[in-house]
N, C-alpha and C positions, 0 to 999 in steps of 0.2 A: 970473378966471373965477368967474359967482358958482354956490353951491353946487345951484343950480336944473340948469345945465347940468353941472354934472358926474352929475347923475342923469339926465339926459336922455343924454346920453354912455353911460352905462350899461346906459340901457335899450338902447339902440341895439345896444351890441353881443354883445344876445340873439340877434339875426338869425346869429352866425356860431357854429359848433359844430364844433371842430375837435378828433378825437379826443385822448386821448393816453395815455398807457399806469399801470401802476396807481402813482396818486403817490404812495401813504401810508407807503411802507418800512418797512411791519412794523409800524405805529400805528395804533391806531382812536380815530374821535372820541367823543369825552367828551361828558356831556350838554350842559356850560355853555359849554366853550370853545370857539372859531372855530376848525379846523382851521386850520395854518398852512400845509399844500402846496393848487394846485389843482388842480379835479376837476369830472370832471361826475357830481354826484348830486343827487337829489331826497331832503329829510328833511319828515318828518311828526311832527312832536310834541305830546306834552301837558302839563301840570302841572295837578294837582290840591292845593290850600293846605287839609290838611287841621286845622287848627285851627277847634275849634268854639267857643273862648271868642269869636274876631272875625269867624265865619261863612263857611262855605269859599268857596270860589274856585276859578274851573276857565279857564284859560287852554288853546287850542287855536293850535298855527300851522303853516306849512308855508316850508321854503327850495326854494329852487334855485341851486344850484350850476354854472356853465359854466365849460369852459376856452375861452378868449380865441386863444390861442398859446403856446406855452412857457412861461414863468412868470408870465402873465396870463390875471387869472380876475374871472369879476364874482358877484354873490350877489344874488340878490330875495326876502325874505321877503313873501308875501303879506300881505295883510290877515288877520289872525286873530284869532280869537274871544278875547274879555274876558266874562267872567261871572260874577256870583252866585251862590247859590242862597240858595232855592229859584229851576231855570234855568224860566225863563218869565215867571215872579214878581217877581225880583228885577234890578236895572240888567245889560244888558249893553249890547257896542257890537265894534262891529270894529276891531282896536286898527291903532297905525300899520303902512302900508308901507315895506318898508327897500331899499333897496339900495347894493350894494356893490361897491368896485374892488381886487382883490389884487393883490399882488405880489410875486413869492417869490425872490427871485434867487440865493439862499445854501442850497443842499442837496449833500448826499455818501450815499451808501451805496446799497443799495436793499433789497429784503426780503430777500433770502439775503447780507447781508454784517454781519458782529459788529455793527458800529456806522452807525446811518445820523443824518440830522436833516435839518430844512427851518426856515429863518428865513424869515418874512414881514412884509409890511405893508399894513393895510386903511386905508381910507376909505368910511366908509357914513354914508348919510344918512337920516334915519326920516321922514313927514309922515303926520300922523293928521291924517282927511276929518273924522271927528264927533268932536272933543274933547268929553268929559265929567270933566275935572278934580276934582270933586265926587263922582263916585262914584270914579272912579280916578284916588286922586291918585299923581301921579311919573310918570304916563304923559303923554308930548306927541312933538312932532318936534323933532329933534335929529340934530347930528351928531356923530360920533367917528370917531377916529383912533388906530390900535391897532398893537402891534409882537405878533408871533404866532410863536411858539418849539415845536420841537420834532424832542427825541432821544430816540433810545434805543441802548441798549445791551443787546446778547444781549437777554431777554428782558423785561427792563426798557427803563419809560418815560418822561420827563417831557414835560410840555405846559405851553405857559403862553402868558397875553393879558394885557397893559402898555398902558392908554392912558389917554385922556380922553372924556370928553363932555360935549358946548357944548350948550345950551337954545337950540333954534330957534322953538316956539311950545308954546303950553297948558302943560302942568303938568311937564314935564321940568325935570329939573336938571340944574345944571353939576358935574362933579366928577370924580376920578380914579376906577380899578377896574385891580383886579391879580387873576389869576384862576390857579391853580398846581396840577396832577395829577402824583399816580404812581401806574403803574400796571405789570400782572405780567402774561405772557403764560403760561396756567395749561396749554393747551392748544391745539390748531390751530386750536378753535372758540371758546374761551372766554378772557375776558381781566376781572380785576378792575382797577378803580381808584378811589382815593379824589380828589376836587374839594375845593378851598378857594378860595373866593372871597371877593374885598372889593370894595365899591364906597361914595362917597360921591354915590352918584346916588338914596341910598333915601330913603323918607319915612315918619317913624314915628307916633307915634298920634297926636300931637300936630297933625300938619303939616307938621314941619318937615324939612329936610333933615337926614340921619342917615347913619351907617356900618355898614352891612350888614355881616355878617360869616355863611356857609354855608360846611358843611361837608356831601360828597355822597359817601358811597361807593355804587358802583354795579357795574353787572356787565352785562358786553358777551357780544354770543354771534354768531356767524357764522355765520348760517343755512344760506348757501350764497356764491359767488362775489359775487353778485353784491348780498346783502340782509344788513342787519345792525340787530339788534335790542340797545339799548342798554335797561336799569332800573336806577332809581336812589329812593334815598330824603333830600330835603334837610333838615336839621338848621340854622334860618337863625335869626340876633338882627340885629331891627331898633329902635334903642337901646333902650328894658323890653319890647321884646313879642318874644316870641318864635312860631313855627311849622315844623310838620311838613311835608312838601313830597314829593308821590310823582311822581316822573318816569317819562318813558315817549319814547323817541326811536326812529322805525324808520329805517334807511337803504337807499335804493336807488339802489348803483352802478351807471351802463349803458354802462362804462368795461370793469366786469368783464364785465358781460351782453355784450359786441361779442367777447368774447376765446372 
């Protein structure tokens, strides 16, 4: 089956929405990493690339998250804003569309038990309409394929995402990314954790394919049931250039909102 159809598969099975009760067992998502349980939520996010020696950068996107059935879930990142600035002035485009097929077959615990986890695995496929390689380079379609991890104990948490990704078209690379959180539940609303990520899917000033390396400590806050408000600040070396990186993730569970 080629990877056309498994995103048409995908899409397809937006059509069904079938509840299911709160998967996360006591974890909340990190800005960078895939959740490993499924779920039906909608996330809205931002990045702002605040380095002004190479000129900032404002990335806008949005997911949606569905449960399938029991431990099947699919994911759609719309199309989302790539930008410059000065924004008007400067290139932008609407970066690719992703979507995604999970699968989580390995979980224990739930939020009121010591110890909980969920092991997964994705397959997403990305396809950008307006490739512009030349302003955004390392952006194209592409697929990966990821193992998605996560426990905790008492208040403590680890997270983590293990894959690859293949160059489907435009400016994407091929390469591994390993992606590792811990984090502390400080209170009923609040929750800190530090992001470490690596990928060799980055492009540095040069051109060339390069080894990412961020570091994100951030801080979660539980607005209420049903909404949660992640900030973060990235600390990223992309081989000699480095930048500053202000994240911004909102979540809306309607898993919790049905409850």
């Amino acid at each position: 089956m080629s990877w056309r159809a498994v995103l048409v598969l995908v899409f397809l099975s937006f059509a069904q929405n079938v509840a299911a009760g709160d998967p996360d067992r006591g974890m909340k998502r990190t800005l960078g990493i895939e959740e490993a349980w499924v779920e039906n939520a909608v996330y809205v996010s931002t990045v702002r690339d605040n380095n002004a020696n190479q000129g900032h950068s404002w990335n806008f996107g949005i997911e949606w998250d569905n449960v399938i059935s029991g431990d099947w879930g699919t994911e759609i990142d719309a199309p989302g804003i790539l930008a410059q600035q000065p924004l008007g002035r400067a290139p932008s485009a609407l970066a690719p569309i992703t979507a995604g097929l999970k699968y989580a077959p390995i979980s224990w615990g739930d939020d009121e038990s010591e110890e909980s986890g969920v092991i997964g695995f994705e397959l997403e496929g990305s396809w950008w309409a307006s490739p512009q390689p030349i302003n955004f380079p390392g952006v194209g379609s592409s697929i990966a394929e990821q193992v998605l991890v996560a426990t905790r104990m008492g208040r403590y948490s680890f997270q983590g995402a293990y894959g690859v990704s293949q160059r489907a078209g435009a400016d994407a690379r091929t390469g591994w990314f390993a992606s590792n959180a811990i984090g502390a539940k400080i209170s009923d609303e609040w929750v800190i954790q530090v992001e470490f990520d690596f990928n060799r899917t980055s492009v540095d000033s040069f051109g060339n394919t390069a080894v990412a390396r961020i570091v994100t400590p951030q801080v979660g806050w539980q607005i209420n049931p049903a909404w949660q408000l992640v900030m973060g600040e990235s600390f990223s070396r992309v081989g000699a250039l480095n930048s500053v990186m202000t994240n911004l993730l909102l979540e809306y569970s309607y898993d919790a909102d049905e409850k």
